[in-house]
Structures are given as structure tokens and as C-alpha cells.
N, C-alpha and C positions, 0 to 999 in steps of 0.2 A: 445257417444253423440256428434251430430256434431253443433261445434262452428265454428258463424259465426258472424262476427262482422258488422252490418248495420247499419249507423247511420241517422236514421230518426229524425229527429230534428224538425220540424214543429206539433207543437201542437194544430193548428188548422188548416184546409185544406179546399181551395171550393173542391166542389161535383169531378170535373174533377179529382184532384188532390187525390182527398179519391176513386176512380173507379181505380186509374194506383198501388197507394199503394194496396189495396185488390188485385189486380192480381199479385204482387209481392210476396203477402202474401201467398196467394194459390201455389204458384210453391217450398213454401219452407215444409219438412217436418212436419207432426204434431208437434213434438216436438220444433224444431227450432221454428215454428209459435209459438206458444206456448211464451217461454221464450220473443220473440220477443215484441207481444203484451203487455203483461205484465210489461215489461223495460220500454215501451211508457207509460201505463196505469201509471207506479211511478211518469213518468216526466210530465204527465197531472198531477197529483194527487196533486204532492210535489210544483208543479209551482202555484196553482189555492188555495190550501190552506194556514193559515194565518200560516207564517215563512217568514226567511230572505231568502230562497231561490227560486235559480231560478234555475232549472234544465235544461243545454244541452244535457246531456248523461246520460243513465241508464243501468247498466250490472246488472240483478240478482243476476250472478253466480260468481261473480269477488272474494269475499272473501271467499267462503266455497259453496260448493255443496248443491244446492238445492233439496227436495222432491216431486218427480213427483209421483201425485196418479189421476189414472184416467184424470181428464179434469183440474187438479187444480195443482199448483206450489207455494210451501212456503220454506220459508228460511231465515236465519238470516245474508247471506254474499251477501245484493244486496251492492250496491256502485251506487251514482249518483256524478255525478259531477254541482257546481254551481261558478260562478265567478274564474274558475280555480283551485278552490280546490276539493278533492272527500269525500265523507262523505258516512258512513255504514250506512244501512239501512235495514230491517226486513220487512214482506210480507207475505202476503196472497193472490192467484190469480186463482181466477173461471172462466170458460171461458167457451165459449158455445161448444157443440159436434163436430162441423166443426172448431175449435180453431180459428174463423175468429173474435170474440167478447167476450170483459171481461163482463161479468155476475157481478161477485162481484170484490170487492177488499180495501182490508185494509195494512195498513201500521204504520211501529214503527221508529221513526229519530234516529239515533244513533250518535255513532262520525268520527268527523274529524278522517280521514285515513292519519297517515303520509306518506309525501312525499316521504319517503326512501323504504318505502312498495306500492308504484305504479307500479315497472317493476316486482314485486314480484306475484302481484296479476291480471298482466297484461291491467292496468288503463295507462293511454296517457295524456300527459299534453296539 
């Protein structure tokens, strides 16, 4: 599986800016696209819903390997990071046949990741 680490940070985009991300998007493998979207779709999800967080960064696959079936990726080792700290996270992600779009997506908050397990799980302060 090829990891790739892209940090799209912008949670909302004008049209220009959403037309250069989908060409970025399309030049990366289904899979990779894949995980990609999905990382964003946590950090729309977890920033827009009612919690103390505010998500910069989202890895799926940071604490435990994720299940890939068909068009959908779930797992219980996402990691997002908020004010400097990373916190586990749990997942469900549906995405359309061109992996250009999440379809569905659910999500479960879990806990604070200690510090001493961020070069472990390869998380960046």
C-alpha cells in the first residue's frame, strides 16, 4: 500500500481552489485517493461537529491498519490532531466509484494518543 503523506488543511475551498485539489486527487492511486479523502472527510466531520476540537491533521492508518472493501475504508487506528495534541479515532468511509467523493461517513472519538507514541505511530508535532 503506498503512503503518502499530503497535508490538505483547508476545510473549505472557493471553486478554483476545489478544481486544482480534484486534479491532485485524480493523479494519486485509487487507494491512496481513497484514504486521502476520508482523512479530510474526519477533519470536516470532527471540526463542524459539537466537541472541543478542531482538527488540522487526519491519518486513518496511523494507529492500526485499516479495512479496504470495495469503495469503503473503516478502521479503529485513525489519529487526528487538534491544538497540538493527536487523539484515536474510529471510522466508516463510503466513497463514490471514482474515489473522487465521500458518499457516507461515520465516525467514533476515542482517546488522547500519548506523546511518547507519536514517532511510534509516525504522528509529527
Amino acid at each position: 500500500m503506498q503512503r503518502l503523506a499530503i497535508a490538505f488543511i483547508f476545510l473549505s475551498v472557493p471553486a478554483h481552489a476545489q478544481s486544482s485539489f480534484d486534479e491532485s486527487l485524480a493523479r494519486l492511486d485509487p487507494e491512496t485517493r481513497l484514504e486521502q479523502i476520508c482523512s479530510l472527510e474526519a477533519m470536516k466531520r470532527i471540526n463542524r461537529d459539537k466537541n472541543p476540537y478542531h482538527p488540522d491533521r487526519a491519518v486513518i492508518y496511523a494507529v492500526s491498519k485499516p479495512e479496504l472493501k470495495d469503495d469503503s475504508i473503516s478502521g479503529d487506528g485513525g489519529a487526528f490532531r487538534s491544538r497540538g495534541k493527536w487523539y484515536q479515532f474510529s471510522y466508516v468511509c463510503r466513497i463514490s466509484t471514482d474515489h473522487m467523493r465521500v458518499s457516507e461517513f461515520s465516525y467514533r472519538l476515542g482517546t488522547p494518543i500519548p506523546e511518547d507514541k507519536w514517532d511510534e505511530y509516525g504522528l509529527w508535532r
